[in-house]
C-alpha positions in Angstrom: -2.8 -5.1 -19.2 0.7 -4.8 -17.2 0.3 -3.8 -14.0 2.8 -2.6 -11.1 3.6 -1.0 -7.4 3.2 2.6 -8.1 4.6 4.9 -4.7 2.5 8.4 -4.7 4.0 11.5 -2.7 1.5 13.7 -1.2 2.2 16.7 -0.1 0.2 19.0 2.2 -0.1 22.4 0.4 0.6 25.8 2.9 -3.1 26.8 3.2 -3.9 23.7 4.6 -1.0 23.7 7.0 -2.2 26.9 7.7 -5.1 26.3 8.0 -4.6 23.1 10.5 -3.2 25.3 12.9 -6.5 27.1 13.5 -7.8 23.7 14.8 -7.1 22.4 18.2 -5.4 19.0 17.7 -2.9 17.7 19.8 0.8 18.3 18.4 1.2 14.4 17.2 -1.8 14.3 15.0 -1.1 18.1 13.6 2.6 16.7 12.6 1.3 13.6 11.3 -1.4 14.8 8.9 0.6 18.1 8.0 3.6 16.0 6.6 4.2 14.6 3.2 3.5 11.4 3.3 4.4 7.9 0.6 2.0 5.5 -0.3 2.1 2.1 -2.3 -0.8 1.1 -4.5 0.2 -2.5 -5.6 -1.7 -2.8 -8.9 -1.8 0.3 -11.2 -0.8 0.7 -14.9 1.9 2.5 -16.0 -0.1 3.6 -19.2 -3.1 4.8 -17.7 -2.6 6.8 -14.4 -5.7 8.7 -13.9 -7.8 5.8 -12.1 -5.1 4.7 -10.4 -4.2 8.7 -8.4 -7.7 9.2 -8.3 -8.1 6.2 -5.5 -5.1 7.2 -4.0 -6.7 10.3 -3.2 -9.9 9.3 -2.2 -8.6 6.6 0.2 -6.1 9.0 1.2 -9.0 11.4 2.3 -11.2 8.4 3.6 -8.0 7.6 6.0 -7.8 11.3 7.0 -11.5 11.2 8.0 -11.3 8.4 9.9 -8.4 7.7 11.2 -7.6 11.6 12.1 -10.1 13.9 12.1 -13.0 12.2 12.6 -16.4 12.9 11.0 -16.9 16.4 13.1 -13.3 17.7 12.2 -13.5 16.8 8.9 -16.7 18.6 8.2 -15.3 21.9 10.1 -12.2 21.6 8.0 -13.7 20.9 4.7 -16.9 22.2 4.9 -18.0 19.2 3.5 -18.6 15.5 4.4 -17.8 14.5 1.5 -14.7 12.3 -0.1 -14.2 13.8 -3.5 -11.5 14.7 -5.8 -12.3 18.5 -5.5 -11.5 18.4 -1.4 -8.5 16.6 -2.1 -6.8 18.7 -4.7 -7.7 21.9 -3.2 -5.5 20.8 -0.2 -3.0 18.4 -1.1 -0.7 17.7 -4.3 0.4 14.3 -5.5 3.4 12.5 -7.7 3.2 9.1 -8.9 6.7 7.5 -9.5 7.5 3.7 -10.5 10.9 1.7 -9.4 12.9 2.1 -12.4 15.6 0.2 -11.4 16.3 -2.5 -8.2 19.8 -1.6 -6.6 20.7 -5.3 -6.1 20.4 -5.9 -10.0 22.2 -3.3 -10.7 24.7 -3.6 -8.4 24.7 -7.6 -10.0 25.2 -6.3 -13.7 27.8 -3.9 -13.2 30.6 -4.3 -15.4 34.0 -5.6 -13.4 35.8 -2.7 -15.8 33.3 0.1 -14.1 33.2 -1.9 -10.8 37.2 -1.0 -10.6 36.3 2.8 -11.4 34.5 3.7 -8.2 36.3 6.3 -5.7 36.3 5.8 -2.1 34.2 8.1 -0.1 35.8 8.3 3.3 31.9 6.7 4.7 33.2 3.7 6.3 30.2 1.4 5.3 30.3 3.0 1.9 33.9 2.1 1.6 33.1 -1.5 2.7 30.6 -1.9 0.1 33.0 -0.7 -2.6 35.7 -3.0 -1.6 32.8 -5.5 -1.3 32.2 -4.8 -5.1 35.3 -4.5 -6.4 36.4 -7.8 -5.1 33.0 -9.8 -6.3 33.3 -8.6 -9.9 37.5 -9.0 -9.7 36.6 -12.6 -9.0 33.6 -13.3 -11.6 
């Protein structure tokens, strides 16, 4: 079976932000576990996604219990101890995305033709890059 990196966006739905404010945590730790956040699970399959989100969320849980609320919190939160599926999609929602394509192979396999074609942006670095370009693929 083919496996890959997989990134997963989680994002905090509004009743749990809401509901984090009723607890008394210091301002860092609300911000950090109230944000959407990016993971990278290095092995999953492309084909068959529903083992591979399902760890992300229980490990995502297990590092919310542990590293930030703690056994206690986490219990008054969830009203539960437990790391489960349910807890985590009642609070939080989750996208799986793949890298479909690397910048610097593209950026290797663009056509001289096409390379010629691109319009300054007025962003200095930008501008560089293009000229950068340009010149490579004007000398291939």
């Amino acid at each position: 079976m083919f496996m890959t990196c997989g990134y997963y966006v989680i994002k905090p739905s509004e009743a749990f932000k809401n509901k984090l404010t009723m607890l008394d945590l210091e301002p860092d730790l609300l911000e950090s576990i109230s944000q959407i956040q990016l993971w990278e699970h290095n092995r999953v399959s492309p084909i068959e996604s529903e083992g591979d989100i399902a760890e992300i969320k229980l490990l995502f849980l297990a590092n919310i219990k542990s590293l930030y609320l703690g056994a206690n919190l986490y219990q008054i939160f969830f009203e539960d101890n437990h790391v489960s599926l349910e807890i985590f999609d009642k609070w939080w929602g989750i996208d799986r995305y793949f890298v479909e394509e690397d910048f610097a192979e593209v950026e290797e396999e663009i056509d001289a033709a096409i390379a010629s074609e691109f319009v300054k942006t007025g962003i200095e670095r930008v501008d560089l890059w293009i000229d950068s370009l340009q010149k490579k693929h004007n000398s291939d």
